[in-house]
N, C-alpha and C positions, 0 to 999 in steps of 0.2 A: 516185400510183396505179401507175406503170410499178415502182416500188423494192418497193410491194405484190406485184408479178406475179413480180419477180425471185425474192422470198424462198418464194412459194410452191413454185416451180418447182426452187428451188437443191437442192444436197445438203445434209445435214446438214453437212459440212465448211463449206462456202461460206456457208451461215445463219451460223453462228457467226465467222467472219472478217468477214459484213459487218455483225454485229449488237458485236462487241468494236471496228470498225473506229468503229464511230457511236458508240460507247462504254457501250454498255449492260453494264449489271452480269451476273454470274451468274444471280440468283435473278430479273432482268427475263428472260431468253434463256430460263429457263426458264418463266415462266409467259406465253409471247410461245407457244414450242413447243407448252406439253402445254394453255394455257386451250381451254377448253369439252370436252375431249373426258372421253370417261368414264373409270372406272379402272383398266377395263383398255385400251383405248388408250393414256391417259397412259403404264403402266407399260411397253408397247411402245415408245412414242417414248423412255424415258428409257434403256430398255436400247441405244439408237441415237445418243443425245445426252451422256449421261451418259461414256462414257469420256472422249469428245474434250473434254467441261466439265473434265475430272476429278477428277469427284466422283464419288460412288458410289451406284446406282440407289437407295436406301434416303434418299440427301439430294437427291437429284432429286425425289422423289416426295414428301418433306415441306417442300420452299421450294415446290414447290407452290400448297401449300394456303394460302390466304389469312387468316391469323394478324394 
């Protein structure tokens, strides 16, 4: 619960360092980020997430989707 509180609270930098540190893939960090929110949310967070993933808001926003 407390690893829960931390990643809420982290920067998008620090998400990502402790979500690659546990070994999560790309396409997990991304739909860990943008799940449940809507689409333009998601497209907000991807323009926030998406450089430091680097990938580009167009493949942020389609690993997304659950295919």
């Amino acid at each position: 619960m407390e690893d829960e509180y931390q990643l809420k609270w982290a920067s998008p930098d620090e998400v990502i360092r402790l979500a690659k540190d546990s070994g999560m893939t790309t396409i997990e960090i991304v739909r860990i980020v943008s799940g449940c929110l809507s689409h333009r949310e998601a497209l907000k967070r991807a323009h926030e997430f998406a450089p430091l993933l680097g990938i580009s808001v167009s493949e942020f926003m389609e690993m997304r989707r659950n295919e």
